[in-house]
mmCIF file of the N, C-alpha and C atoms, coordinates in Angstrom:
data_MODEL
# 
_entry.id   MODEL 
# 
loop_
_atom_site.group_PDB 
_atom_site.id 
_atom_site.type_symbol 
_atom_site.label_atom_id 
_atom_site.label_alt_id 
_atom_site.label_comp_id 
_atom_site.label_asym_id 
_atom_site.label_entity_id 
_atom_site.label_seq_id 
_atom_site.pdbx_PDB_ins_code 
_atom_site.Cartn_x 
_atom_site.Cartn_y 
_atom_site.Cartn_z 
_atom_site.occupancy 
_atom_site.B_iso_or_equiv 
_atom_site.pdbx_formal_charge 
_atom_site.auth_seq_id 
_atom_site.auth_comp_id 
_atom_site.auth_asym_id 
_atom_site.auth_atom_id 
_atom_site.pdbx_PDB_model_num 
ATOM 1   N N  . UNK A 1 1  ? 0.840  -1.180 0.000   1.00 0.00 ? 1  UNK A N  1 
ATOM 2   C CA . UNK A 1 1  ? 0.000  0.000  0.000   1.00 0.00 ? 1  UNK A CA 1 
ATOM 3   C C  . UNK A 1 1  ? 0.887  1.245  0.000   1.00 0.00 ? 1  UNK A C  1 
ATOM 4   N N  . UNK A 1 2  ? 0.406  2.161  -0.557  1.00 0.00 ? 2  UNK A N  1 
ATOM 5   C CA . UNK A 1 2  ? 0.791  3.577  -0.594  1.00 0.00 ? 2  UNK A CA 1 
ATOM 6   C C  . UNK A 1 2  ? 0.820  4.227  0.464   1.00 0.00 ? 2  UNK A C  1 
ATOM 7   N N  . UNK A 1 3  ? 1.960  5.060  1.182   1.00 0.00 ? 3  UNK A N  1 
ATOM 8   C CA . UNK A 1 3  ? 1.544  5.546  2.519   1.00 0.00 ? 3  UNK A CA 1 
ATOM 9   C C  . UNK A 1 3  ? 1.678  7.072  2.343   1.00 0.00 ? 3  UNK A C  1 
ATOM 10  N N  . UNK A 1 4  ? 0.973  8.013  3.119   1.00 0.00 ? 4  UNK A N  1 
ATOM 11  C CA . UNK A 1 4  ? 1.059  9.049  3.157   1.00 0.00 ? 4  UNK A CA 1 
ATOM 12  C C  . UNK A 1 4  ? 2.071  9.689  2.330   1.00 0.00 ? 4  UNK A C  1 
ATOM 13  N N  . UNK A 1 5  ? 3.462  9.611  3.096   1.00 0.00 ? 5  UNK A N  1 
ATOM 14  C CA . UNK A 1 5  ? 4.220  10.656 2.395   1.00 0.00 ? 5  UNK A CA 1 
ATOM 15  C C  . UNK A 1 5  ? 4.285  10.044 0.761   1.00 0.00 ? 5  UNK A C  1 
ATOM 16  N N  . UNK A 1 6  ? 4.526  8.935  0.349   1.00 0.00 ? 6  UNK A N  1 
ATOM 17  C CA . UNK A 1 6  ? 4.607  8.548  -0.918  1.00 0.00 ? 6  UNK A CA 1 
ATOM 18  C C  . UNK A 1 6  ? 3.336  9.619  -1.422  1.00 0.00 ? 6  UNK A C  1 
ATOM 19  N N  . UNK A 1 7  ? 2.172  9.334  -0.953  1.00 0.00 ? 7  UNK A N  1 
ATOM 20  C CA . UNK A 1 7  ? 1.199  9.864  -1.719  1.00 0.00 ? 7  UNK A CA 1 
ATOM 21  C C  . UNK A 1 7  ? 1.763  11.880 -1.585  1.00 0.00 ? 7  UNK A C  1 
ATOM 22  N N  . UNK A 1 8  ? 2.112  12.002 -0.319  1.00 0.00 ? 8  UNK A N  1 
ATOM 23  C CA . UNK A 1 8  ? 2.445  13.651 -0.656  1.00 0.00 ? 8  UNK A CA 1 
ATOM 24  C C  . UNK A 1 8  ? 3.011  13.755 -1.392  1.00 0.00 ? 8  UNK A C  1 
ATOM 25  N N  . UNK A 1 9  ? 4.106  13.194 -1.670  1.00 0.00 ? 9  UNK A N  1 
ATOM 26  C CA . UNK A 1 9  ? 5.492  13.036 -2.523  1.00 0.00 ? 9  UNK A CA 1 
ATOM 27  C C  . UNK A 1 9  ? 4.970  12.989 -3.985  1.00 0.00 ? 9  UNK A C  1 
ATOM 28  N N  . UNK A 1 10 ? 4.187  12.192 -4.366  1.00 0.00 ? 10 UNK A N  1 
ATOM 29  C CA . UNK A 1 10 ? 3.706  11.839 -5.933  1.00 0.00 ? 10 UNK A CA 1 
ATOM 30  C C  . UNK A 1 10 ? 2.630  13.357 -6.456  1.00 0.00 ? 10 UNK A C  1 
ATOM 31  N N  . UNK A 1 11 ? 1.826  13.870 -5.214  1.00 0.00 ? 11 UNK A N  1 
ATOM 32  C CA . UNK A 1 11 ? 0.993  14.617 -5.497  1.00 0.00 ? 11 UNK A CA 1 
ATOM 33  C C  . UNK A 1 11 ? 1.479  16.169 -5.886  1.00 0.00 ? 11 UNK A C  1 
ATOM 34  N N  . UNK A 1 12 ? 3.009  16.472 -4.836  1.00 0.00 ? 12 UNK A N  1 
ATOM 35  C CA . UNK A 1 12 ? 3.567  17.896 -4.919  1.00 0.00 ? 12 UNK A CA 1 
ATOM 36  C C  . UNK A 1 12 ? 4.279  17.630 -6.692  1.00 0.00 ? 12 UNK A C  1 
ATOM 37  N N  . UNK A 1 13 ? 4.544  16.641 -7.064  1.00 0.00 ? 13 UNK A N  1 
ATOM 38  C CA . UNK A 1 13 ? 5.753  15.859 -8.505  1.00 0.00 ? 13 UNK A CA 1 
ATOM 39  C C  . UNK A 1 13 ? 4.405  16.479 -9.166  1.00 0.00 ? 13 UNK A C  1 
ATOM 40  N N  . UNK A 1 14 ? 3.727  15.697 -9.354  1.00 0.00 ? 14 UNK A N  1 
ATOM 41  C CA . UNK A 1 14 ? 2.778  15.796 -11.127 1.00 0.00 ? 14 UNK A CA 1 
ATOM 42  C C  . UNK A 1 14 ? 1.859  17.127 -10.818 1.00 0.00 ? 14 UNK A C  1 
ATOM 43  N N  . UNK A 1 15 ? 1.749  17.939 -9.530  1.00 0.00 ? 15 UNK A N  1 
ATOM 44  C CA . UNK A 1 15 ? 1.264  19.141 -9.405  1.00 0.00 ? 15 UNK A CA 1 
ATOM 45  C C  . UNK A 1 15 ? 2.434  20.020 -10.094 1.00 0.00 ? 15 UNK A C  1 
ATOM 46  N N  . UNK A 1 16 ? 3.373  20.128 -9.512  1.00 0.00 ? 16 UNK A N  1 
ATOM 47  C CA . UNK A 1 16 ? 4.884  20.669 -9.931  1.00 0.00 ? 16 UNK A CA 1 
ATOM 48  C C  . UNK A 1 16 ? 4.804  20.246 -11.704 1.00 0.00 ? 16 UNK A C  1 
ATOM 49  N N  . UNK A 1 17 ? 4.846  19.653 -12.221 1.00 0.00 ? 17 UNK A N  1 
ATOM 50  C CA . UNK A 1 17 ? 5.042  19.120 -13.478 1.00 0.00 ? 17 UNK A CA 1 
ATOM 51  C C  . UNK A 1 17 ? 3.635  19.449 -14.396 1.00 0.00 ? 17 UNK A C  1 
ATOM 52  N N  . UNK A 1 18 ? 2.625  19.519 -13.825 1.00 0.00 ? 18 UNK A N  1 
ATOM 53  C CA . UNK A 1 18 ? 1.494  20.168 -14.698 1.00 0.00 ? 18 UNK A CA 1 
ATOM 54  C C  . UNK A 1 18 ? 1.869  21.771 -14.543 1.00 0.00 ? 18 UNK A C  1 
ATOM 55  N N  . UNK A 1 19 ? 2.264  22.276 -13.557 1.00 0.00 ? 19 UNK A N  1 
ATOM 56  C CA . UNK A 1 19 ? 2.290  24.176 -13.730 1.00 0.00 ? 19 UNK A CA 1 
ATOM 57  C C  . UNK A 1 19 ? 3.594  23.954 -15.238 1.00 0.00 ? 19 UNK A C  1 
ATOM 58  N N  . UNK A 1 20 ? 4.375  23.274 -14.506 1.00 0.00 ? 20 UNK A N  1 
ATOM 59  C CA . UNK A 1 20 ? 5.854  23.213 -15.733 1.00 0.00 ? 20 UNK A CA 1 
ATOM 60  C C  . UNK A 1 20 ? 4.793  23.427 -17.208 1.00 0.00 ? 20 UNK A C  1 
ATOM 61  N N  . UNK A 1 21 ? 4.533  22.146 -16.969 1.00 0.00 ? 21 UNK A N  1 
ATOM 62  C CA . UNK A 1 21 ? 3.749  22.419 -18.763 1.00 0.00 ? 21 UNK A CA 1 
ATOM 63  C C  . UNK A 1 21 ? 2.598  23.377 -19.007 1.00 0.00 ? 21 UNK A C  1 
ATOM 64  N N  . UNK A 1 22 ? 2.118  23.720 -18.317 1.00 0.00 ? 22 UNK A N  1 
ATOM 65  C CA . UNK A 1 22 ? 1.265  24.565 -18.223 1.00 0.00 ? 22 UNK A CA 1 
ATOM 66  C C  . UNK A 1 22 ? 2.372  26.402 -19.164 1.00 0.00 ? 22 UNK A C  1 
ATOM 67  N N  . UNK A 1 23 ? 3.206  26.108 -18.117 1.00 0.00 ? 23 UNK A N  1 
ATOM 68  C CA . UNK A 1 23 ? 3.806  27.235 -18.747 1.00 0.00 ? 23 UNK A CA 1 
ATOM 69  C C  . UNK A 1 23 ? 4.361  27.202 -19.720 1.00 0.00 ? 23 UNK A C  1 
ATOM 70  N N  . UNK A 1 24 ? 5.452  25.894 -19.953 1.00 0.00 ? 24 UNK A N  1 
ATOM 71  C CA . UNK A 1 24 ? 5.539  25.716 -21.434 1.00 0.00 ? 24 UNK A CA 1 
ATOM 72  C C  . UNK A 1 24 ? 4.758  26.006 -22.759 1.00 0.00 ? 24 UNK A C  1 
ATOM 73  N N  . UNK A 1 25 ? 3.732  25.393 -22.603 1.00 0.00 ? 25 UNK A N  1 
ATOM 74  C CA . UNK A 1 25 ? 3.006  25.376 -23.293 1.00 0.00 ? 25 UNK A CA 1 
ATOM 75  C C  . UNK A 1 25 ? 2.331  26.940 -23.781 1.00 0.00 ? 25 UNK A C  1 
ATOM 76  N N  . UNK A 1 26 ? 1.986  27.674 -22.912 1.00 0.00 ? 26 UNK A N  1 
ATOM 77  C CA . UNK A 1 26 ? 1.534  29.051 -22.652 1.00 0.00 ? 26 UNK A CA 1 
ATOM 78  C C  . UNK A 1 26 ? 2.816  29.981 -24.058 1.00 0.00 ? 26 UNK A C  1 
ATOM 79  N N  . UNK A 1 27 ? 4.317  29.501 -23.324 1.00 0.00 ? 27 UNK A N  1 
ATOM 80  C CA . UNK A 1 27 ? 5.395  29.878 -23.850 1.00 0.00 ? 27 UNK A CA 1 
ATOM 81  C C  . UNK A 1 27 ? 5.565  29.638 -25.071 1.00 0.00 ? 27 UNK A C  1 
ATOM 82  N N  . UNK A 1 28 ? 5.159  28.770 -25.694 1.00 0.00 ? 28 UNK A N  1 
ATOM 83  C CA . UNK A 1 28 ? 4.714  28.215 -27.514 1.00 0.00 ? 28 UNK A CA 1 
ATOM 84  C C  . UNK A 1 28 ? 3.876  28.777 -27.695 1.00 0.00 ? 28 UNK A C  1 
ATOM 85  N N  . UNK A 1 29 ? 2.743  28.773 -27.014 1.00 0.00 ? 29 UNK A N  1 
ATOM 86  C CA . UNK A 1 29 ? 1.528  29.584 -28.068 1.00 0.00 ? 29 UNK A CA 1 
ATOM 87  C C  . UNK A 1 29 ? 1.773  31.205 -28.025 1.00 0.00 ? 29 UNK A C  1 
ATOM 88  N N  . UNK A 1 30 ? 2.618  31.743 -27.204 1.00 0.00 ? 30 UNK A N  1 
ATOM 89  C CA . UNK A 1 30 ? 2.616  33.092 -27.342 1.00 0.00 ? 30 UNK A CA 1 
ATOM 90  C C  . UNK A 1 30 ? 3.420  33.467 -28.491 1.00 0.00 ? 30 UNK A C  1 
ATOM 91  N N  . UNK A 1 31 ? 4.483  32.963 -28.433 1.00 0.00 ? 31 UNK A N  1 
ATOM 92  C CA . UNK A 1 31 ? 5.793  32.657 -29.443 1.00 0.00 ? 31 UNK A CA 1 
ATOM 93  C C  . UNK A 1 31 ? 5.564  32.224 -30.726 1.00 0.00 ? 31 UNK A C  1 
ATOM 94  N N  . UNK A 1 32 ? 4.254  31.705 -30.629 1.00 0.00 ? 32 UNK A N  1 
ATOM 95  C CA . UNK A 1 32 ? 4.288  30.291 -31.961 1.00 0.00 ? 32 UNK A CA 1 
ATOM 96  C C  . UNK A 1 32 ? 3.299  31.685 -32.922 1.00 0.00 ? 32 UNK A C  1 
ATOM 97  N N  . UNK A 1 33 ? 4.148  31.714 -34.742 1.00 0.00 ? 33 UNK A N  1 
ATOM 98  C CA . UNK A 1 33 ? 3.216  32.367 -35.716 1.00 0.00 ? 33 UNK A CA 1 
ATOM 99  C C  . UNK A 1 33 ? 2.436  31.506 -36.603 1.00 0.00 ? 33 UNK A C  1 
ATOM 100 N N  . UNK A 1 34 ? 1.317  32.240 -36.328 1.00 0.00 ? 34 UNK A N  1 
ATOM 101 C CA . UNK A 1 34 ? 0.330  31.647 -37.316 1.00 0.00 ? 34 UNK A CA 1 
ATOM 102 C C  . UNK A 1 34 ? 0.893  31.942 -38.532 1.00 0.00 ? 34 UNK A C  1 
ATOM 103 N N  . UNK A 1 35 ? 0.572  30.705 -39.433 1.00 0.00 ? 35 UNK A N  1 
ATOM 104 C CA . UNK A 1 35 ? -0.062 31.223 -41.545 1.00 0.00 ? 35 UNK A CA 1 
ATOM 105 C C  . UNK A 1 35 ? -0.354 32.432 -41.685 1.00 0.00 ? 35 UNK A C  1 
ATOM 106 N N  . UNK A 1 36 ? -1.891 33.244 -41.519 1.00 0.00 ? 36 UNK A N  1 
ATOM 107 C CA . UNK A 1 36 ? -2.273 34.175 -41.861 1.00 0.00 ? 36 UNK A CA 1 
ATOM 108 C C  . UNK A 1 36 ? -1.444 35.490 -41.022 1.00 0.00 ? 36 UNK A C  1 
ATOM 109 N N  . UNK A 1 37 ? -0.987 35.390 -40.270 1.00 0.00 ? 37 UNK A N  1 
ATOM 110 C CA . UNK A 1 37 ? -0.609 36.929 -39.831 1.00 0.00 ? 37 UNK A CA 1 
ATOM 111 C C  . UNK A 1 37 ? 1.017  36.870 -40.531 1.00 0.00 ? 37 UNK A C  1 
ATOM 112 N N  . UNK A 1 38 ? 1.732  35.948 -41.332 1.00 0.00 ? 38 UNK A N  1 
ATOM 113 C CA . UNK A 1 38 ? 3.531  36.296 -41.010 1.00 0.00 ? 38 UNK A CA 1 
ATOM 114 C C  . UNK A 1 38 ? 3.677  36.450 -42.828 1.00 0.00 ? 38 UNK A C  1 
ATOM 115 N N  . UNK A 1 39 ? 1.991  35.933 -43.359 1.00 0.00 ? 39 UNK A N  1 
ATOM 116 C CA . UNK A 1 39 ? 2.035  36.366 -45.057 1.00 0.00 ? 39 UNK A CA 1 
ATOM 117 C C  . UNK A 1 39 ? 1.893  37.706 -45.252 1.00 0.00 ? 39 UNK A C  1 
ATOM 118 N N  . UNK A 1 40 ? 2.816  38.539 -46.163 1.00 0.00 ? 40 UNK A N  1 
ATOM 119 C CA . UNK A 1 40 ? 2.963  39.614 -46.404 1.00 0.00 ? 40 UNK A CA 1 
ATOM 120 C C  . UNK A 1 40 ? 1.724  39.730 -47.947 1.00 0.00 ? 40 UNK A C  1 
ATOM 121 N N  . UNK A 1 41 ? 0.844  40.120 -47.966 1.00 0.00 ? 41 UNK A N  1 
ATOM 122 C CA . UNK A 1 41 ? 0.200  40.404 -49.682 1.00 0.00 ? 41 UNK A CA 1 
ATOM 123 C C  . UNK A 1 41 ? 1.051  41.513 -50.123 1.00 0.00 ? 41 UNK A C  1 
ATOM 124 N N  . UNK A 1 42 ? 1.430  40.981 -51.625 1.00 0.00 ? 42 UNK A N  1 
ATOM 125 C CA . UNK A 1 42 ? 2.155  42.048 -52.405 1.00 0.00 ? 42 UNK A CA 1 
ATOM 126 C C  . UNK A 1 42 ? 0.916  42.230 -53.768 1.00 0.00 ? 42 UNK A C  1 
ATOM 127 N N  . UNK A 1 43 ? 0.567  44.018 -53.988 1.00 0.00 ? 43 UNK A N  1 
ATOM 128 C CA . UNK A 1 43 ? 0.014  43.338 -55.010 1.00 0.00 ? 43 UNK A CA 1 
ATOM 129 C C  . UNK A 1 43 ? -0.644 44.726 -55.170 1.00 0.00 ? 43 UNK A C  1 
ATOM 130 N N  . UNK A 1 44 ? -1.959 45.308 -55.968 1.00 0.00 ? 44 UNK A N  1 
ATOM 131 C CA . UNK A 1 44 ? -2.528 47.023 -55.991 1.00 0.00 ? 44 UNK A CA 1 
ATOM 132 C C  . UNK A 1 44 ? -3.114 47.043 -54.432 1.00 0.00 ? 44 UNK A C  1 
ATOM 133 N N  . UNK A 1 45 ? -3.045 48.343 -54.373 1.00 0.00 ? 45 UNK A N  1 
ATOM 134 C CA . UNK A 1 45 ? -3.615 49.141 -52.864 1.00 0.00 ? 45 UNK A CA 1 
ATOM 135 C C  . UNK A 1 45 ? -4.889 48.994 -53.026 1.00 0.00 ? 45 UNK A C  1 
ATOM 136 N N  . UNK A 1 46 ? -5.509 48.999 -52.010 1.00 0.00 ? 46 UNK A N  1 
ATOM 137 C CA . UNK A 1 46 ? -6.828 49.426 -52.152 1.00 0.00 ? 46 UNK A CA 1 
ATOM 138 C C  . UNK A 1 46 ? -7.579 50.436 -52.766 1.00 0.00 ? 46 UNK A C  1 
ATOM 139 N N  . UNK A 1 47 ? -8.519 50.458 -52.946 1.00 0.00 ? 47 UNK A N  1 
ATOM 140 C CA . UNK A 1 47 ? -8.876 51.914 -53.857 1.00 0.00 ? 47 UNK A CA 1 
ATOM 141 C C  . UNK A 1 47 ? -9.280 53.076 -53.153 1.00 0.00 ? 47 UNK A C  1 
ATOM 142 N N  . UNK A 1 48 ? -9.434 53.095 -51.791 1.00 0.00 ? 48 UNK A N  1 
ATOM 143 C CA . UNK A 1 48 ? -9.284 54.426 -51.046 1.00 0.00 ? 48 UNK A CA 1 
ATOM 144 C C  . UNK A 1 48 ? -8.415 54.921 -51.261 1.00 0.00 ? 48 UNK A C  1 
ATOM 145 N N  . UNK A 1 49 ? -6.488 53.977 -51.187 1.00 0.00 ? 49 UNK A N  1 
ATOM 146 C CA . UNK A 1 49 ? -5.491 54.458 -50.681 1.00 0.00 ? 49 UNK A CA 1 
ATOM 147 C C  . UNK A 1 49 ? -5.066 55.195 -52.578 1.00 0.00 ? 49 UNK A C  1 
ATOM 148 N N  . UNK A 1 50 ? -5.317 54.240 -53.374 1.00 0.00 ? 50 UNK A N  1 
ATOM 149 C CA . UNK A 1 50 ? -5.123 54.680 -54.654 1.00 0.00 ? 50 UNK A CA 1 
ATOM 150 C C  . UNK A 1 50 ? -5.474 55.504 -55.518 1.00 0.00 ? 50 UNK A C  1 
ATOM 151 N N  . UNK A 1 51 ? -6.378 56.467 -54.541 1.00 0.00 ? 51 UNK A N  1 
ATOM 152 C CA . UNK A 1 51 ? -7.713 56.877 -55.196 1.00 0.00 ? 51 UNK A CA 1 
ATOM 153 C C  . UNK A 1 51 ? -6.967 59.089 -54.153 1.00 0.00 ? 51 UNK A C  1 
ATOM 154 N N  . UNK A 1 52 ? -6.812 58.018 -53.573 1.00 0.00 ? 52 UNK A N  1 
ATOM 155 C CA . UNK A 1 52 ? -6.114 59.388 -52.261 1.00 0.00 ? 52 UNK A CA 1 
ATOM 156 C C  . UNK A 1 52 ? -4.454 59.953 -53.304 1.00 0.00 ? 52 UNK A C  1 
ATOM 157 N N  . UNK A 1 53 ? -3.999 58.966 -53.830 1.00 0.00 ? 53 UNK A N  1 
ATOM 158 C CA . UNK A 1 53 ? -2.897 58.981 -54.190 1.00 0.00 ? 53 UNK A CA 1 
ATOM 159 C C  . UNK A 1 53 ? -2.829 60.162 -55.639 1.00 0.00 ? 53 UNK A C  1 
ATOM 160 N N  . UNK A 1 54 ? -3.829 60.121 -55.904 1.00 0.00 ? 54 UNK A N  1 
ATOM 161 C CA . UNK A 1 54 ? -4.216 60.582 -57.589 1.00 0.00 ? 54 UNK A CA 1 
ATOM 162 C C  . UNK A 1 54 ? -4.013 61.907 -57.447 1.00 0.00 ? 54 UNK A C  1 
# 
């Protein structure tokens, strides 16, 4: 059988180890670029801006 401290012992580990990934993880998605925002469009202005330009 499992005795107390084992069980404290196992419970402070995978508590400790879920914040870890917790933050990891946090740390990739802040970091991590999407597809649509890092594509630059090259190509005519819009026609307000082209239209302003004249």
């Amino acid at each position: 059988m499992i005795s107390d401290d084992e069980l404290y012992r196992l419970a402070v580990f995978l508590g400790s180890a879920a914040m870890v990934l917790i933050v990891v993880y946090n740390f990739f998605e802040v970091n991590a670029q999407s597809k649509g925002k890092t594509s630059v469009k090259v190509g005519p202005q819009s026609t307000s801006a082209s239209a302003k330009s004249k």
